[in-house]
N, C-alpha and C positions, 0 to 999 in steps of 0.2 A: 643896048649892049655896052654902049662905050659910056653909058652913067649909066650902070650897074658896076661897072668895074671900080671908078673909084672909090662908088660908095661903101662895096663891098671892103677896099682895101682898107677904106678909113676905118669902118666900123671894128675890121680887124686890127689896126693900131689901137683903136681907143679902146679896146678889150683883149689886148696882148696879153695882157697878164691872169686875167681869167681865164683867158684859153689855154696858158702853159699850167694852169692850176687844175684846169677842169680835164687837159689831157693825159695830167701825172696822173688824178685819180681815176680817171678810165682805164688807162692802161694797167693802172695796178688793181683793179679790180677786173679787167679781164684774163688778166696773170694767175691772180688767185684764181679765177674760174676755170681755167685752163689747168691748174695742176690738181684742184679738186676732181675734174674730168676724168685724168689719168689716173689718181689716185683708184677715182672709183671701179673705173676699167680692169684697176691690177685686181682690186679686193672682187672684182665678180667674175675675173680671170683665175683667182687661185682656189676657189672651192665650186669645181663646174660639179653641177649637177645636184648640190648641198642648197637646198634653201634655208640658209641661216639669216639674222638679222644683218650680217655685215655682209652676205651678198646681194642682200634685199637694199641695204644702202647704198652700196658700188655700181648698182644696175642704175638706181634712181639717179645717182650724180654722172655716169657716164652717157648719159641721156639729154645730158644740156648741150645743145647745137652751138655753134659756132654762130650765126645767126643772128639767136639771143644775144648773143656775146658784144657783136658787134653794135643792135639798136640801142642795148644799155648803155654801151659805151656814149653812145652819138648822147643819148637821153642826158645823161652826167655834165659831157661837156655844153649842150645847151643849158642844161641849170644854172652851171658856173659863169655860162660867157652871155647870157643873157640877151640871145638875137634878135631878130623882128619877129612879131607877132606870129606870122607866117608861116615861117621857118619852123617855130616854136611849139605850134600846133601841129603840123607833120609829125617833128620829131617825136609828141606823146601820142598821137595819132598809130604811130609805128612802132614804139614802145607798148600801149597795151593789146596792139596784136599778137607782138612776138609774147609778152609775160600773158598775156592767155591762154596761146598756143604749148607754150614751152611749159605753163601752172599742167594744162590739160595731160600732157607725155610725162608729166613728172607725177602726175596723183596716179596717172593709169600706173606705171610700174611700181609704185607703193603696194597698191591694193593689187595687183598681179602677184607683185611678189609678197605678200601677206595671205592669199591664197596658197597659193605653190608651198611658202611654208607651213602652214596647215595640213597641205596634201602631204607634204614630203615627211614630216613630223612622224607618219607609221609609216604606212603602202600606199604608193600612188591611186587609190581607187578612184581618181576621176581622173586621171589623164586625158580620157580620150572628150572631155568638157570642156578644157583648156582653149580649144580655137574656139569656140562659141561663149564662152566666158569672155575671153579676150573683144570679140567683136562689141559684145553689147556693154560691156565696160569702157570700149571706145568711143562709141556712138553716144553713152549719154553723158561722157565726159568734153566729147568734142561738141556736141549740142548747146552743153551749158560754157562753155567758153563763144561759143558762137553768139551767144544771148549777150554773153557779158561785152563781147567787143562792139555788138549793135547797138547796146543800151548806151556805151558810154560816146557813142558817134552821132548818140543824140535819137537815133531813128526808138519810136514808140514799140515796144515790142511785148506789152499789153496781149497784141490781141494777137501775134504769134505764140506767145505759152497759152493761149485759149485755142488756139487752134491743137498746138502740139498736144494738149491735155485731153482735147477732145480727141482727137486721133490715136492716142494713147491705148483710151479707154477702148475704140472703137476695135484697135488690134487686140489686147487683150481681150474683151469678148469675145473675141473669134479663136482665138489662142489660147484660152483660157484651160484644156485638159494639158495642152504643152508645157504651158508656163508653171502650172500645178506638179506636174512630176521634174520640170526644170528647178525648180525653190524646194522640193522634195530633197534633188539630189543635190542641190549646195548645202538642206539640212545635215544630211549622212556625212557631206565631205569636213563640216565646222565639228555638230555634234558627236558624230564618229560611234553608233547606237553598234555599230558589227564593221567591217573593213575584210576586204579582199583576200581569202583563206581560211575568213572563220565558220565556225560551222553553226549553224542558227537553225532554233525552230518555233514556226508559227503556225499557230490552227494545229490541222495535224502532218504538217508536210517539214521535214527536216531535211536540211542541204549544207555544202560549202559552197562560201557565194564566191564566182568564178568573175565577175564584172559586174559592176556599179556604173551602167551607162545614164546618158541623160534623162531617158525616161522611163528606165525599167533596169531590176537588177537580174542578175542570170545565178543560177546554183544549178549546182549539180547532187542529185538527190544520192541517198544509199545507194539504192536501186539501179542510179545509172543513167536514169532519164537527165533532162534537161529542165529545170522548174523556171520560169519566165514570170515574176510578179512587176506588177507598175507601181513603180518608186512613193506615188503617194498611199494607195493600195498596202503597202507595204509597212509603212509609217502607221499605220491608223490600225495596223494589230499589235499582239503583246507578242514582242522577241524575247525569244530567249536565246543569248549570245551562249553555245556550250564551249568555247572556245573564250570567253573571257574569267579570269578570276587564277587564283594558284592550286585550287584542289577541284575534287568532286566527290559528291559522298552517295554513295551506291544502298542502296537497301536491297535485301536477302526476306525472303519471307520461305519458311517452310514447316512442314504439320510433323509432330511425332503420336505415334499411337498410343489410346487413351492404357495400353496394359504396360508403358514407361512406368517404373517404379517413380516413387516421387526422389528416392535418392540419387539420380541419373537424371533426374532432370533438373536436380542445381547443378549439376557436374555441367551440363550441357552451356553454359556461358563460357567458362574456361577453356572449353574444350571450341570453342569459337573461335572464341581469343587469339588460341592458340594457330588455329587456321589461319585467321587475316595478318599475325604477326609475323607470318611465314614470308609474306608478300613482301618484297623490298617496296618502300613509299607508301604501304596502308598503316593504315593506323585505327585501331577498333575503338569503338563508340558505347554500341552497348549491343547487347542481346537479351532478352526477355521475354517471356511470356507472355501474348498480347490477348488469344480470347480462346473458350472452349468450344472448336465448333462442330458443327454434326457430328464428324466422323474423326475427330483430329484434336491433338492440343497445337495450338498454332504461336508460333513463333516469329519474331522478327529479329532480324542483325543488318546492325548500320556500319561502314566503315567510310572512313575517309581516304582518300586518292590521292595523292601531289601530281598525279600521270593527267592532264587534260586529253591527252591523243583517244579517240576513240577506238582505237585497235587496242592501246594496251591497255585501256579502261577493260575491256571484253576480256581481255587475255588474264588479269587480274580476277576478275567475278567467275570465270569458270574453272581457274587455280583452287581459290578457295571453298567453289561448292562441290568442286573434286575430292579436296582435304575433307572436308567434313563427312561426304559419304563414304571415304576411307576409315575414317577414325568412329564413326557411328558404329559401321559395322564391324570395326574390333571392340568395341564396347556394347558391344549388343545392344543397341538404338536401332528401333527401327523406323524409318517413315510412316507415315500414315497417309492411304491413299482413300478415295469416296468408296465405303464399304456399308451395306444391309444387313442386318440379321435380323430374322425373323421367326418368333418364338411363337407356340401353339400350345395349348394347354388341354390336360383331359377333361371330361365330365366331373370328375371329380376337384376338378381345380389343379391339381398338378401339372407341370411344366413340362408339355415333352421336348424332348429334343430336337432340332432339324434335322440330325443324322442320324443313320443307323447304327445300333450298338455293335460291337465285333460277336461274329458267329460265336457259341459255346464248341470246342472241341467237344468231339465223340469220343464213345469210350469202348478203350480197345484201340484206338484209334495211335 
């Protein structure tokens, strides 16, 4: 103790001036660390609940410990003042624990917060993923800094990532339907294929999805019920998002009877026309005569929507197949519905009639 002490003091004399150099730029680099801190704090304090890029950066610099602050510090001024061997190796020793530890809580809130702004970007549809995202974004982040601080202290860690790789494997086999609708649903949250309110339909079952959870998404069908599909299950049919795009274009099909004059049935497009142009937000396409069938001329009319809602979609298509069997029947248009006749002929070849002719009045009568 009592040579330690001088030797300490002398070494301190003989590097006086590296140490006032190496403690200026400590201190002024944990200065700047320190207002970058507060900085960050403000910028992830003044937009709560906004996943923006600049609260994504404010979380990440308000995340830097004190800690770190300090073993950089110590690290700087051993650079400059150039101690014993001893000292020397501690100091980096303690240096890349804290810059691994502190690398580990700095990547985690990047990619947290590059999630969240992703999620936050439309509808939170994975909120309730969030603590479980978080956990295994910790663990394989805290993992690989655990690697990184072992390796550089020398220890072989070889045949820990063989181990960790095999154990890996081993949970994932066993996890493997989990893990499959868990990478499902971080698909839905990046890709964003439908989100939370819209109304989708695959196979033959149509719903608004109600919750996008880890392993399965929920809708609620027309009908009422509750539909439960598994998030991979889900991915691996054809959706169709009816709730994405700016229109929707409805088709009309209906028959007019083969005894329409043919001049009433060019009149028959205008007078369509006229019907869907009635509709605030439709916009008419075409209408035309598509085939002759059994009992019918058959017709189709297409219009376009700017209305996605599916009520006023509905409310729109029975407006205008109103209008047109109003205006049919002042124009003497009639439908055509599945109708027979059936013709018999005499002996002689002549066609009789199906019906009976009307009695002759009597006379006198």
């Amino acid at each position: 103790m009592t040579t330690a002490m001088p030797a300490t003091l002398s070494w301190i004399d003989a590097n006086k001036g590296a140490l006032m150099l190496g403690v200026a730029v400590a201190l002024g680099l944990v200065a700047v660390m320190l207002v970058l801190r507060a900085i960050g704090a403000r910028m992830a304090r003044g937009e709560p609940g906004l996943a923006t890029w600049r609260s994504v950066i404010g979380r990440v610099l308000a995340k830097t410990s004190v800690a770190f602050m300090v073993v950089a510090a110590f690290d700087i001024v051993a650079t400059y003042a150039e101690p014993p061997r001893r000292i020397a190796r501690l100091v980096d020793i303690a240096f890349i624990i804290a810059f691994a530890l502190q690398g580990a809580v700095w990547a985690r809130e990047l990619i947290l917060g590059v999630i969240g702004r992703r999620v936050e970007d439309g509808d939170p549809t994975l909120s309730s993923a969030g603590a479980v995202i978080r956990v295994l974004v910790s663990i394989a982040l805290f993992a690989l800094a655990i690697i990184v601080i072992l390796d550089n202290l020398g220890v072989n860690v070889t045949a820990l990532v063989a181990g960790l790789g095999i154990g890996g494997i081993a949970i994932g086999l066993a996890a493997q339907g989990i893990f499959s609708d868990l990478f499902a649903a971080l698909a839905i949250l990046f890709d964003k294929p439908f989100r939370r309110g819209d109304v989708i339909r695959y196979d033959n079952s149509v719903g608004t999805v109600e919750r996008i959870g880890l392993k399965t998404t929920r809708m609620r069908s027309l009908s009422g019920e509750q539909l439960i599909m598994a998030n991979t299950k889900l991915l691996e049919r054809e959706i169709h998002n009816l709730a994405s795009g700016g229109s929707r274009r409805t088709t009309l099909t209906f028959a007019l009877t083969y005894q329409t004059p043919p001049e009433q049935l060019e009149r028959v497009p205008e007078l369509a026309r006229a019907a869907v142009e009635a509709r605030r937000g439709c916009t008419f396409v075409r209408c035309c005569l598509t085939a002759f069938g059994a009992s019918s001329l058959d017709h189709e009319l297409l219009f376009d929507n700017k209305s996605i809602d599916p009520d006023a979609l509905a409310a729109d298509r029975a407006a205008v197949m109103l209008d047109l069997i109003r205006t049919f029947s002042a124009e003497g248009i009639d439908f055509a519905y599945p109708t027979q006749t059936t013709f018999t002929a005499a002996p002689d070849g002549t066609l009789v009639m199906p019906w009976s002719p009307p009695a002759a009045p009597k006379k006198g009568a």
